[in-house]
C-alpha positions as CSV (number, residue, x, y, z in Angstrom):
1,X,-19.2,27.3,75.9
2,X,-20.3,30.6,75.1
3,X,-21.0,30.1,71.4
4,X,-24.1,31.3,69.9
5,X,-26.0,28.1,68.4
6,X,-25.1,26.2,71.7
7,X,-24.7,28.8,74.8
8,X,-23.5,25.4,76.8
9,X,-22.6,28.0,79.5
10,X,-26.1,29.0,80.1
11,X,-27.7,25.9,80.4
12,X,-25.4,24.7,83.0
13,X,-22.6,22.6,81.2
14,X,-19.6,25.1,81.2
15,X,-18.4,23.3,84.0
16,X,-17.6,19.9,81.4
17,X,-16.7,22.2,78.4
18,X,-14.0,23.7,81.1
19,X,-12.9,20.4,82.4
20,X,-12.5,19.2,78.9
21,X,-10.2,22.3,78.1
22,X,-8.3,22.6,81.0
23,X,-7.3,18.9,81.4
24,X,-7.8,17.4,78.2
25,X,-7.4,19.7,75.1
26,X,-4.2,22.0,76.5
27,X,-2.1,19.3,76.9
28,X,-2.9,17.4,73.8
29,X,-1.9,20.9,72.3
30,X,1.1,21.4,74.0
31,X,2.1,17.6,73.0
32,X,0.9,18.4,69.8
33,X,3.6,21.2,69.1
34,X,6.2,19.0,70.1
35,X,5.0,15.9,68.7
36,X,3.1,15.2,65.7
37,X,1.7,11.6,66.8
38,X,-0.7,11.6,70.1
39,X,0.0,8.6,72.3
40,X,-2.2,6.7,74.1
41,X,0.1,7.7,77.3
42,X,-1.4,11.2,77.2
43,X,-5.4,9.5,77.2
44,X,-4.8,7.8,80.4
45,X,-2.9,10.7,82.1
46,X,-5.5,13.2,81.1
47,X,-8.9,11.5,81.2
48,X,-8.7,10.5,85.3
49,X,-7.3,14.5,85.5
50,X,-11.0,15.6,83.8
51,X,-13.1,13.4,86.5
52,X,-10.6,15.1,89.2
53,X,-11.3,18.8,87.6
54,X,-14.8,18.3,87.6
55,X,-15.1,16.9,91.1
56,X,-12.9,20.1,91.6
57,X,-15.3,22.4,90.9
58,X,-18.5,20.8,92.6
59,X,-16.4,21.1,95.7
60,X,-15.6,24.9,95.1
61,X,-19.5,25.8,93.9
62,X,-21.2,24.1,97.2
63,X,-20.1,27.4,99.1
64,X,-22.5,29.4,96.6
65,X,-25.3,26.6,96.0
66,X,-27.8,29.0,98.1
67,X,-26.7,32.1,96.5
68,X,-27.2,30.5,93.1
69,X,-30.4,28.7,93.5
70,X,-31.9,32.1,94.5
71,X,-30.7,34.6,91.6
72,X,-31.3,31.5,89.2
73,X,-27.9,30.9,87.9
74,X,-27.4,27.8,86.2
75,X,-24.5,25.6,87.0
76,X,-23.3,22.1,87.3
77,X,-24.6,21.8,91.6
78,X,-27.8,23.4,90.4
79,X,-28.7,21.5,87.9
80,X,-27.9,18.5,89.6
81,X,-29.2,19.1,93.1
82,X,-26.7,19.2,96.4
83,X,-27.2,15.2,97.5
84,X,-26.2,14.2,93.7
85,X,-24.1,16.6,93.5
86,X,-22.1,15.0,96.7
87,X,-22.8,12.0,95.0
88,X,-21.2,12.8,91.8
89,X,-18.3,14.5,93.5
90,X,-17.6,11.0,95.4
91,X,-18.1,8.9,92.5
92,X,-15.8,10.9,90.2
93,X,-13.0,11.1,92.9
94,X,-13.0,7.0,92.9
95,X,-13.2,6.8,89.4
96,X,-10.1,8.8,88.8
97,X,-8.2,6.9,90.9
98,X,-9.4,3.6,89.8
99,X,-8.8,4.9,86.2
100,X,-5.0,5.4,87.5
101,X,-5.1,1.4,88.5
102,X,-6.7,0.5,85.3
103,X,-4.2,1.7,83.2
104,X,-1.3,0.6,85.2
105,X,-3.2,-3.0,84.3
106,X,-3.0,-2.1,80.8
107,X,0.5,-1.0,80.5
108,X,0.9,2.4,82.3
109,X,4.4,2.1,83.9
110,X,4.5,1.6,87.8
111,X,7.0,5.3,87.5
112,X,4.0,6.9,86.8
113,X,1.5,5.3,88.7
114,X,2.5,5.4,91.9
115,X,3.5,9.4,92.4
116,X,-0.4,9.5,91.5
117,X,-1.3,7.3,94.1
118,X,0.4,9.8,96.8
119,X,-2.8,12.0,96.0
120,X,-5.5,9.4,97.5
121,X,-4.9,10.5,101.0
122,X,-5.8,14.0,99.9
123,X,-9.1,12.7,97.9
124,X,-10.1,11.0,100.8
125,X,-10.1,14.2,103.0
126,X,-11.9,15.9,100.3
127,X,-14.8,13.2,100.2
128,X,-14.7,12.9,104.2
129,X,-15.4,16.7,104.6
130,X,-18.1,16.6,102.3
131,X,-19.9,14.3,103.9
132,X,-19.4,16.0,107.0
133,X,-21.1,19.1,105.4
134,X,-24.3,16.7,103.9
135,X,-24.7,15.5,107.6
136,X,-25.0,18.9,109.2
137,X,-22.2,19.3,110.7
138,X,-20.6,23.6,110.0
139,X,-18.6,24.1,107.2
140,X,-15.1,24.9,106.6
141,X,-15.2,26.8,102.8
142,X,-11.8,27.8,103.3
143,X,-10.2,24.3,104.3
144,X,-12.8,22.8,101.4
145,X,-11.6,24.8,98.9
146,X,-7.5,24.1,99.3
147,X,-8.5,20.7,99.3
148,X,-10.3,21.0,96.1
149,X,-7.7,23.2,94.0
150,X,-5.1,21.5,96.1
151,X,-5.1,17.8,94.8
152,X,-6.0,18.5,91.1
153,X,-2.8,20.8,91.4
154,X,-1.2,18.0,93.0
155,X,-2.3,15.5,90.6
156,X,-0.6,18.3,88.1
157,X,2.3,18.4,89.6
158,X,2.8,14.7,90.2
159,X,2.2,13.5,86.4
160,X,4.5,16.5,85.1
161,X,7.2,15.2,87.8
162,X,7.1,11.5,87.0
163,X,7.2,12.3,83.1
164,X,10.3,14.4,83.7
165,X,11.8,11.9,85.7
């Protein structure tokens, strides 16, 4: 993100080159080095994980939207604006998790659908405080923020889990 013809990172994208990374390209990697063929198992784990990373880090940048919109720094909130930004962070939420029931209609197997599906509850909060915030009511950062890291962790957790098992 930081490369010199591009400098995606000051223009406000390093929040998709990030996602990309984080919950895309490290484990393809890591399934690389054990594997030398990539399954279509690891697109539909890892592509509802990006939308869940992203919507991860709207959530977390909403505390500093004033601070940022003052000393100009570009980031993904600023660039959209706060009410598509709560938008955005709703949409991608529903689209992860009707990504999960996608693929289980394609052929993901129900052993690794469902532990996913024990992270809606926890989505749900996340959108429901949000909209509490865009309708005035006072902010809770802290509890906002462990819902944000909290259910792409648990989303983590659950898909490493139910490959194990």
């Amino acid at each position: 993100s930081a490369a010199p013809p591009l400098r995606l990172g000051r223009r406000g994208y390093d929040e998709l080159i990030e996602a990309v990374f984080i919950a895309n390209l490290v484990p393809f990697i890591a399934f690389l080095l054990q594997r030398n063929d990539p399954v279509i198992l690891l697109v539909e784990l890892t592509l509802p994980l990006t939308l869940v990373y992203l919507a991860c880090k709207i959530a977390l940048e909403f505390k500093d939207y004033g601070f940022d919109i003052t000393h100009g720094r570009e980031n993904l909130i600023v660039r959209l604006g706060w009410q598509k930004a709560v938008v955005i962070h709703n949409l991608l939420l529903l689209a992860a998790f009707l990504l999960f029931g996608v693929f289980f209609f394609l052929g993901l197997a129900w052993s690794l659908t469902w532990p996913l599906l024990l992270a809606l509850p926890v989505a749900g909060l996340q959108i429901l405080h949000l909209q509490r915030i865009t309708e005035g009511i006072r902010p809770k950062w802290a509890y906002l923020r462990w819902l944000a890291s909290g259910l792409f962790l648990i989303l983590v957790y659950l898909e490493v889990i139910s490959l194990w098992f």
